[in-house]
MILO-876524 format. One record per residue (C-alpha): residue in one letter; residue number from 1; x, y, z. Coordinates in nm, 2 decimals, decimal comma, padded with zeros to 4 digits, always signed. Layout:
<sites>
<'a' NUM <X Y Z>>
...
</sites>
This chain:
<sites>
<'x' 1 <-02,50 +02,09 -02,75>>
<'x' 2 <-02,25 +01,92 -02,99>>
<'x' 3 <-01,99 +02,04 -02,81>>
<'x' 4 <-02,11 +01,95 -02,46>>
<'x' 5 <-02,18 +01,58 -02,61>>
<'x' 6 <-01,81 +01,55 -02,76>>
<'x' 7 <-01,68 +01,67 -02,40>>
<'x' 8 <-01,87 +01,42 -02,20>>
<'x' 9 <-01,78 +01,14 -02,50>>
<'x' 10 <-01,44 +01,22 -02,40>>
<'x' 11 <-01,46 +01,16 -02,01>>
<'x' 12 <-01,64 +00,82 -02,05>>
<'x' 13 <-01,32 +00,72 -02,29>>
<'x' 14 <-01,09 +00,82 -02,04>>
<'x' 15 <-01,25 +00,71 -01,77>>
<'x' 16 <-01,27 +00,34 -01,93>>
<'x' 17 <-00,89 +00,38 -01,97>>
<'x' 18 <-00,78 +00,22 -01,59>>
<'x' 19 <-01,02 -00,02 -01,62>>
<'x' 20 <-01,02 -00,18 -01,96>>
<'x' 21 <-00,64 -00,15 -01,92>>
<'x' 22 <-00,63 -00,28 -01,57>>
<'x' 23 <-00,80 -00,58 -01,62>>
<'x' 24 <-00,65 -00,80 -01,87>>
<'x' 25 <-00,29 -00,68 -01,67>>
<'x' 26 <-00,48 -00,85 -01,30>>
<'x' 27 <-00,65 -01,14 -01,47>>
<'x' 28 <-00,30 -01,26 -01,67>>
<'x' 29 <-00,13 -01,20 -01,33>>
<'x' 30 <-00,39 -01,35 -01,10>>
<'x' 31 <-00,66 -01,58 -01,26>>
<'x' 32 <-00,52 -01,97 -01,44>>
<'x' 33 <-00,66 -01,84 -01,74>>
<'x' 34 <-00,46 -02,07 -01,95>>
<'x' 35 <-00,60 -02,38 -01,92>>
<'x' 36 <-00,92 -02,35 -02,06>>
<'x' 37 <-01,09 -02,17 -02,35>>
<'x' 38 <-01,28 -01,94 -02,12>>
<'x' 39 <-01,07 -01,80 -01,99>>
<'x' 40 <-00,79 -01,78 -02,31>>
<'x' 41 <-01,17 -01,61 -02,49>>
<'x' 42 <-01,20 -01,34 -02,19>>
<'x' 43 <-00,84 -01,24 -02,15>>
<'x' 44 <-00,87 -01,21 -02,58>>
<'x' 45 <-01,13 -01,04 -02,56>>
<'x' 46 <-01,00 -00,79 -02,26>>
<'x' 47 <-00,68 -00,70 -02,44>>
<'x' 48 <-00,88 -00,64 -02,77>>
<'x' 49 <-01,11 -00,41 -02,55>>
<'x' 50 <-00,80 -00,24 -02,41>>
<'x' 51 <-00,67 -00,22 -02,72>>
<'x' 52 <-00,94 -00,01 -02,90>>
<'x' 53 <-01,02 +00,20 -02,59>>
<'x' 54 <-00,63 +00,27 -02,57>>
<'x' 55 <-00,56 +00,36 -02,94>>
<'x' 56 <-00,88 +00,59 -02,95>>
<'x' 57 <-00,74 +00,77 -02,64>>
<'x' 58 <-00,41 +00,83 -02,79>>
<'x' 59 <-00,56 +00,90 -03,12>>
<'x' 60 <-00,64 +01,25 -02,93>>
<'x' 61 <-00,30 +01,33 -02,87>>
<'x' 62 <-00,09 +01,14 -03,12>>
<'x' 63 <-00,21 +01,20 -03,49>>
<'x' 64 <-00,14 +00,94 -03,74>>
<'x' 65 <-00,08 +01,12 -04,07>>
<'x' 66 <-00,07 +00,73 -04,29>>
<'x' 67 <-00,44 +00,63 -04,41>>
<'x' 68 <-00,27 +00,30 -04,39>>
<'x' 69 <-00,10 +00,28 -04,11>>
<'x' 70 <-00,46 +00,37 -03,92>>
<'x' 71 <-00,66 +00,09 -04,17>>
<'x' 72 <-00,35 -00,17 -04,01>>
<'x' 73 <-00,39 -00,07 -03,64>>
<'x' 74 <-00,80 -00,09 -03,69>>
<'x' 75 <-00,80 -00,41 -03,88>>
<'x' 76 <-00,56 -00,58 -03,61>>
<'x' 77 <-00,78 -00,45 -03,35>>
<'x' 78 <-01,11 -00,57 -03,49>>
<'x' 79 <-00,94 -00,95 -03,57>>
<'x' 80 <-00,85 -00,93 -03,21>>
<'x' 81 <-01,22 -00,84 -03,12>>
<'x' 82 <-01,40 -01,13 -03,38>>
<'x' 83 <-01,16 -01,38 -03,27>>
<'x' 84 <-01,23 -01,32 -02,89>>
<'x' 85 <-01,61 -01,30 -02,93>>
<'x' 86 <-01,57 -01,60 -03,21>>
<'x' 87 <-01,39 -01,76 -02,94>>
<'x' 88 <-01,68 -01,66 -02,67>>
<'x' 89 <-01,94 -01,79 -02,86>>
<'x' 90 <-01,77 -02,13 -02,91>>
<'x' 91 <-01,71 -02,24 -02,55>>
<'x' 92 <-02,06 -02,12 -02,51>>
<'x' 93 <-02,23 -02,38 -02,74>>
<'x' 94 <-01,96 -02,59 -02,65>>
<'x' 95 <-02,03 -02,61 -02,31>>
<'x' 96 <-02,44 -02,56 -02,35>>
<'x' 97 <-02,40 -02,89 -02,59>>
<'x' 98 <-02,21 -03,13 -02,38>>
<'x' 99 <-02,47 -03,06 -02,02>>
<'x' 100 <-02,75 -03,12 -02,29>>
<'x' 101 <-02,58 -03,46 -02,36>>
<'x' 102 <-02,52 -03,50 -02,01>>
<'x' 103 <-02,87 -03,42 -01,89>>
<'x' 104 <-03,10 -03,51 -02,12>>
<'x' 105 <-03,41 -03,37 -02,03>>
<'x' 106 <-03,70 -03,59 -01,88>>
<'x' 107 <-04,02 -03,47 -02,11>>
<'x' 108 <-03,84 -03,53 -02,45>>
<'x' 109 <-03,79 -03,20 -02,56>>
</sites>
């Protein structure tokens, strides 16, 4: 049953491969993603995604022998991932502040 669970672990990573890849590659080419901080926190946050979902798919094939080398590759990864979702959370309040200041609401609360 362990076996079977490891198997069909590995054809959900590989099948998020093309598209975790894909899309930070079509967004940067196609979307103005530049100009604001929604869109720099999504394509951060895409590439981190890519990132992790890459490395652990050629972790199966490419074996890195350095404990420190892997620590450096994780830790680079996950500061990608906090700042992205750091980044997400921001414009969010950001944004849900400034219509609140905009649109007060009517009953006071």
């Amino acid at each position: 049953m362990v076996e079977v669970m490891r198997q069909i672990d590995m054809l959900l990573l590989f099948a998020m491969v093309i598209p975790a890849t894909a899309f930070p590659i079509v967004y940067g080419a196609l979307a103005d993603w530049r100009q604001t901080r929604g869109g720099q926190s999504v394509m951060l946050s895409a590439i981190a995604l890519a990132l992790l979902i890459d490395i652990s798919v050629l972790g199966h094939f490419i074996r890195v022998d350095s404990p420190v080398v892997s620590v450096i590759i994780t830790t680079a990864v996950f500061v990608l991932i906090l700042a992205g979702s750091g980044l997400q959370l921001g414009v969010l309040v950001c944004t849900q502040l400034r219509a609140r200041r905009r649109n007060p609401r009517k009953d006071g609360s």
